[in-house]
C-alpha positions as CSV (number, residue, x, y, z in Angstrom):
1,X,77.8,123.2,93.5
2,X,78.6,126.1,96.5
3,X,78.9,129.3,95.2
4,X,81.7,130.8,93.6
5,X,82.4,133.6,96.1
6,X,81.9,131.4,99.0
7,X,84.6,129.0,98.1
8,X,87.3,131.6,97.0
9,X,86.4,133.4,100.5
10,X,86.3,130.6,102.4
11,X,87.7,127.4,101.2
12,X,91.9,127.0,100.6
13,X,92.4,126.7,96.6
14,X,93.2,123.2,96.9
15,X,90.1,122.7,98.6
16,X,88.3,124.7,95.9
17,X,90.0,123.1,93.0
18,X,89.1,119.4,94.4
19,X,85.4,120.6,94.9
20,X,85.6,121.6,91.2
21,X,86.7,118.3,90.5
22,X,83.7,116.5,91.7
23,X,80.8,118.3,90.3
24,X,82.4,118.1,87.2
25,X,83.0,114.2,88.0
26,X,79.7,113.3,89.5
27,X,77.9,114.3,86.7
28,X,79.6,111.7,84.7
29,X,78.7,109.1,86.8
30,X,75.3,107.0,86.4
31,X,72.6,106.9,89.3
32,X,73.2,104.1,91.7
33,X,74.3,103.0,94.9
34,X,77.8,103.6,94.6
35,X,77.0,107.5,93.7
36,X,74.8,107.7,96.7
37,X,77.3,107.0,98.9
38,X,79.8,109.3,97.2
39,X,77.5,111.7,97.7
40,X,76.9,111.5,101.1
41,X,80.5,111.1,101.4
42,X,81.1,114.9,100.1
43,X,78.4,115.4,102.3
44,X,79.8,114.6,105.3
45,X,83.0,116.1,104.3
46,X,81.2,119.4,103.6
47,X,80.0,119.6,106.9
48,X,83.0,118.8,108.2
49,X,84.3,121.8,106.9
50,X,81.7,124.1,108.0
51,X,82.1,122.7,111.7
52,X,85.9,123.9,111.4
53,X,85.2,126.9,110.2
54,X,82.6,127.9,112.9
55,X,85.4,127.0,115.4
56,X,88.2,128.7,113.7
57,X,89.7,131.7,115.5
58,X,89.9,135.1,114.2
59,X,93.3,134.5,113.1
60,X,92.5,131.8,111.1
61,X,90.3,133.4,109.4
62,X,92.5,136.3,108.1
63,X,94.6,133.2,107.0
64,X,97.2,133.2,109.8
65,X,98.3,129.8,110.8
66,X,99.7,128.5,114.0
67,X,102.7,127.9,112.1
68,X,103.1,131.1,110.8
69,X,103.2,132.3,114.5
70,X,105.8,129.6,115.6
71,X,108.1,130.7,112.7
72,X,107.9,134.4,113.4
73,X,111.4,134.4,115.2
74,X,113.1,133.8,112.0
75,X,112.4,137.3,111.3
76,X,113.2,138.9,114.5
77,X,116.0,141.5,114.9
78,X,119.0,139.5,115.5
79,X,120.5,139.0,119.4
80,X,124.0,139.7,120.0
81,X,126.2,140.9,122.4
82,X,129.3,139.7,124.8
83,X,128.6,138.1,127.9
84,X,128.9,140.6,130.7
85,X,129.0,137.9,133.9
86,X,130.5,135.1,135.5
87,X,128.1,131.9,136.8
88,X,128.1,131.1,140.1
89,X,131.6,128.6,140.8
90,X,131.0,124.8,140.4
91,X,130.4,123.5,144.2
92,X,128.5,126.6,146.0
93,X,125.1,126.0,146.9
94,X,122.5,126.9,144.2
95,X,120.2,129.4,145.6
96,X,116.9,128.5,146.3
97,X,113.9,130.0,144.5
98,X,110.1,129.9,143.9
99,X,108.9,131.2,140.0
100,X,105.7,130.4,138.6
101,X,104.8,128.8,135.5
102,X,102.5,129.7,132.8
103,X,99.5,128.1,134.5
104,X,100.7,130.3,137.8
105,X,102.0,127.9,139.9
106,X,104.6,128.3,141.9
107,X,107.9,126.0,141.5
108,X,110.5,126.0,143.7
109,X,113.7,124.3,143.2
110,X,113.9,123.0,146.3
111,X,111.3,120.7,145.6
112,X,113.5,119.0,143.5
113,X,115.8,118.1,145.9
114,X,117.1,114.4,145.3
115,X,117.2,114.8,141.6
116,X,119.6,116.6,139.3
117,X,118.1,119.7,138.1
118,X,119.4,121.6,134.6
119,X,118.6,125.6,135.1
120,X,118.3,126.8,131.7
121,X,118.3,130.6,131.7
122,X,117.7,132.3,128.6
123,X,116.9,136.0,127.2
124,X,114.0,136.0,125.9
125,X,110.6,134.6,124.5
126,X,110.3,134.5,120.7
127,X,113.5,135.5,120.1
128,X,115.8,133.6,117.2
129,X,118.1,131.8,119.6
130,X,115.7,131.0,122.6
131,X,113.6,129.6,119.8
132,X,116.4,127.2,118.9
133,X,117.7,126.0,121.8
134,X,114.3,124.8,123.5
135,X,113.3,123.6,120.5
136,X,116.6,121.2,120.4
137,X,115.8,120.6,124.4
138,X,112.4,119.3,123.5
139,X,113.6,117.2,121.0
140,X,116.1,115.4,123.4
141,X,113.8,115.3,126.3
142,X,113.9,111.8,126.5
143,X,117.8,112.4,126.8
144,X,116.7,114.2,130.1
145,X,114.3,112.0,131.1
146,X,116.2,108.7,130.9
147,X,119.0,110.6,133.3
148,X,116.6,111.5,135.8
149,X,117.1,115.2,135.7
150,X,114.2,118.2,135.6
151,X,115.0,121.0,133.1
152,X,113.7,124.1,134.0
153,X,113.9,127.2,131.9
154,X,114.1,130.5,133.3
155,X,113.6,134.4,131.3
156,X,112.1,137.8,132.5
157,X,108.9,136.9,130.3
158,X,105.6,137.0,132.1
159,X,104.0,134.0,132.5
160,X,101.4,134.9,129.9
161,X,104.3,135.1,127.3
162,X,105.3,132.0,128.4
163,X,102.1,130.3,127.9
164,X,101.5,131.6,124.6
165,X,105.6,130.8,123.5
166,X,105.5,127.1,124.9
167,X,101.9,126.4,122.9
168,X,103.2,127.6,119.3
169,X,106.4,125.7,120.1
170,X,105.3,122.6,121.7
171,X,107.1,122.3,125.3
172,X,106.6,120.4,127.7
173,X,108.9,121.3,130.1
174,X,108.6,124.4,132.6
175,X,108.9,127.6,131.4
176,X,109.1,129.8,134.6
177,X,108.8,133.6,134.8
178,X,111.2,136.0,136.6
179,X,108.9,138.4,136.0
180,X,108.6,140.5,139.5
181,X,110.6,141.3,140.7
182,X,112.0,141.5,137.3
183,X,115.2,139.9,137.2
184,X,115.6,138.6,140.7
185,X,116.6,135.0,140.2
186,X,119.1,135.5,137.3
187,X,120.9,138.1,139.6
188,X,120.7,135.3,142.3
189,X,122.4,133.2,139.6
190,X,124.9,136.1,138.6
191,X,123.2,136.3,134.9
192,X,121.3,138.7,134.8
193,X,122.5,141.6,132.5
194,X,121.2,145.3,133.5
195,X,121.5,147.5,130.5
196,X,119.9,144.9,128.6
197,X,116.9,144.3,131.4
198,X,117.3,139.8,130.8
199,X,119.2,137.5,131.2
200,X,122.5,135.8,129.9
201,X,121.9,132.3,127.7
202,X,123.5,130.4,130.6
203,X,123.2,127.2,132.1
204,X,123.5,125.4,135.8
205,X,123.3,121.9,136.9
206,X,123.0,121.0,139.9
207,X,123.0,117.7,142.0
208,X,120.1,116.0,143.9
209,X,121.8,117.7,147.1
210,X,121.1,121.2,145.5
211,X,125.3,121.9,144.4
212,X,126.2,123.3,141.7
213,X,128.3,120.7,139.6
214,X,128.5,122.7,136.3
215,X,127.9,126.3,135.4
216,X,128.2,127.7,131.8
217,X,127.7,131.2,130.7
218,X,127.4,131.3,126.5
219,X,130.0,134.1,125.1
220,X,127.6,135.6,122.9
221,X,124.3,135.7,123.1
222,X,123.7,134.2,120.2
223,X,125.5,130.8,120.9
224,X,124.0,128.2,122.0
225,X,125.4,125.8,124.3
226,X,126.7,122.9,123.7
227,X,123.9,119.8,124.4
228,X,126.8,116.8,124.0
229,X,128.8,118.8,127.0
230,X,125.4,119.0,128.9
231,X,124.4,115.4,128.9
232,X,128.5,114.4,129.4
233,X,127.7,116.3,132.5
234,X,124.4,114.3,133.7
235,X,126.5,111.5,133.2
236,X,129.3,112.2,134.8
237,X,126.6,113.4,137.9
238,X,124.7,110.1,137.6
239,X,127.8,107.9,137.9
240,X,129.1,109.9,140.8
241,X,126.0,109.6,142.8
242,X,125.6,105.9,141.9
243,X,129.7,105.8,143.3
């Protein structure tokens, strides 16, 4: 049986308890085939382990799970506040712009152009209400998908931040990073909120021609918009275009 120290250090108590469990077991049982290959079952399940924890990261090791960093914006300071601009009117032109994503490449929304594109400009990585309302946008994404339209979210984050964010959350979509200047495309958008140095929670669709055809600023920064209103509004898009 491993040794005592080894398993508390290393080995989750369930783990420890189960291992416990067999010594105390396969002592009990007679030799034969059968216990053979139990034992090079645990055997293979030891090693298992051992391989795991010689890739684990240093993190893991102090007992920090991926989890516990994807949860860590339930217990971050609150974001509030009034909403201090107007969007851009429904039927100007969206203005063009080139961001990169968190691998660094550089996506414009021009190259979208002849497909209905939803801008999603939000405050902040890891913050409480940025968390939430990806997260619901990545759990519709087929909603997006079967509409046709590219969703494209938008913050002052660098694109490191937005590498690290969109792995402990899972998303698939862009993440893009008005990073430098800092700012610039939210205040192209009319979102961008100077005393607070980010952007409003605010969102913009626009057509396959590059219009705007819906614009929505949140009146706190806490709210969240409405996703039933945002897909009424691909749908409304997708029959006019078909029209």
């Amino acid at each position: 049986m491993m040794d005592q120290q080894f398993a508390t250090e290393l080995y989750p108590r369930r783990l420890h308890d189960l291992e416990e469990q067999f010594a105390e077991l396969a002592g009990q049982i007679p030799d034969s085939p059968q216990k053979q290959a139990l034992s090079v079952l645990h055997g293979i399940t030891q090693e298992l382990w051992r391989n795991l924890r010689q890739q684990g990261t240093p993190l893991a090791e102090r007992g920090v799970q991926l989890q516990d960093i994807a949860d860590l914006y339930q217990h971050a300071p609150a974001m509030e506040g009034a909403a201090v601009n107007e969007p851009l009117p429904v039927g100007s032109a969206a203005p063009d712009f080139a961001l990169p994503d968190c691998s660094g490449r550089l996506i414009s929304l021009s190259e979208h152009r002849g497909q209905a594109v939803v801008l999603v400009f939000y405050p902040l990585d890891w913050s409480p209400g940025c968390s939430q309302q990806l997260d619901l946008y990545q759990q519709e994404w087929e909603e997006f998908q079967q509409r046709g339209a590219e969703l494209l979210a938008i913050s002052v984050d660098s694109l490191y931040s937005h590498g690290a964010w969109a792995a402990v959350r899972g998303l698939n979509f862009p993440l893009l990073a008005d990073f430098n200047p800092k700012g610039e495309v939210a205040r192209r958008y009319s979102v961008y909120r100077e005393a607070d140095g980010f952007a409003e929670r605010a969102l913009y669709v626009v057509d396959d021609e590059g219009i705007i055809r819906y614009s929505h600023v949140s009146p706190f920064l806490h709210h969240v918009p409405d996703l039933a209103e945002l897909l009424t509004t691909l749908d409304d898009l997708t029959a006019r275009q078909a029209a």
